[in-house]
C-alpha positions in Angstrom: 0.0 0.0 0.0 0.8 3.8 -0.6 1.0 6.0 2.1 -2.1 7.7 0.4 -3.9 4.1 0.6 -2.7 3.6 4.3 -3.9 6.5 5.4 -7.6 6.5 3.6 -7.6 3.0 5.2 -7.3 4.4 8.8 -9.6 7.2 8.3 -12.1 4.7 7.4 -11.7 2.6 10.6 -11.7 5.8 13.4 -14.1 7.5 11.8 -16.6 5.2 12.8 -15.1 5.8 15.9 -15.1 9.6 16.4 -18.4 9.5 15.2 -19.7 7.1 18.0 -17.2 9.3 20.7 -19.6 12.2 19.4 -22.9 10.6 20.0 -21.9 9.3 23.2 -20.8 12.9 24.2 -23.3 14.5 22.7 -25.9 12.3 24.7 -24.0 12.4 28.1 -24.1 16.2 27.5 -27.5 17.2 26.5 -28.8 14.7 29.7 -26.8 16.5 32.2 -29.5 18.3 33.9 -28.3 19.2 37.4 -29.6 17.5 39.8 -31.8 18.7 42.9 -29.0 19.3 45.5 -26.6 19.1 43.9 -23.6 21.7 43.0 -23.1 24.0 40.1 -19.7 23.8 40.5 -18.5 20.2 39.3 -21.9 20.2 37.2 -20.5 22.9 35.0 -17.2 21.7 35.0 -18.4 18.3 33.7 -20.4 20.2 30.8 -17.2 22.1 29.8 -15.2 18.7 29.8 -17.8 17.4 27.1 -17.7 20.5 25.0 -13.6 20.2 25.0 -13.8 16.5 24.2 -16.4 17.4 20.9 -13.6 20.3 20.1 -10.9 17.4 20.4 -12.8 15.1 17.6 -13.3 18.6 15.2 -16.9 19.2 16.0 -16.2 22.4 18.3 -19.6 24.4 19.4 -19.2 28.3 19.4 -19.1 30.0 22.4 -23.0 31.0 22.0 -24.1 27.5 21.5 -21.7 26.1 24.4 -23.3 28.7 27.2 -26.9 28.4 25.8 -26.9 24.7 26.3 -25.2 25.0 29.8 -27.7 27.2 31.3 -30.6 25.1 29.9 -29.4 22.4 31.9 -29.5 24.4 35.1 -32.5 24.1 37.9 -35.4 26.4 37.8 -33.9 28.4 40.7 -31.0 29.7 38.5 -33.9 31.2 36.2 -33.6 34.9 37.0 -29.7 34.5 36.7 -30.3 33.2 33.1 -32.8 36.0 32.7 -30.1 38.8 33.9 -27.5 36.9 31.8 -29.6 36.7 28.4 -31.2 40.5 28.9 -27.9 41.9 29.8 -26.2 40.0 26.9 -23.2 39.1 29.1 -20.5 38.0 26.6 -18.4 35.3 28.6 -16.0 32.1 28.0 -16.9 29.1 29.6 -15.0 29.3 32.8 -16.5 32.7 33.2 -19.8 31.4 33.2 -18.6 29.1 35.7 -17.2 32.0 37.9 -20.2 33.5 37.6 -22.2 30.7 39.0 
């Protein structure tokens, strides 16, 4: 085999991969709702380890998308922060957001 060949050849078999990597993470990270109790802290932190490891296998969200998806997984009771954060159109990274909570 080429070098071209070889490579084509490995693309083929981690693709498959990645792509069930980015399901599985996808799916752990739209079901992470925070639970009753529990803390924001590490429950953020978890969400921002899913959105590196989608970055890692080249499907990156933007920075909009990423914070959207982490507030709609919070409790009711951070409701009026989300308001204040969306009406004030607070422009922050990730571990800002996390600061912020």
């Amino acid at each position: 085999m080429v070098a071209y060949d070889v490579i084509e050849h490995l693309k083929e078999i981690y693709q498959g991969q990645a792509r069930k990597e980015r399901f599985d993470i996808f799916k752990a990270l739209f079901q992470c709702k925070l639970a009753e109790g529990s803390l924001v802290g590490p429950h953020v932190l978890k969400m921002i380890g899913y959105i590196e490891s989608l970055s890692k296998l080249q499907f990156p969200l933007s920075q909009e998308l990423a914070t959207d998806v982490i507030l709609q997984l919070l409790l009711d009771s951070y409701n009026q922060f989300v308001l204040n954060f969306n009406m004030n159109e607070i422009d922050k990274t990730l571990p800002q957001l996390l600061s912020m909570l």
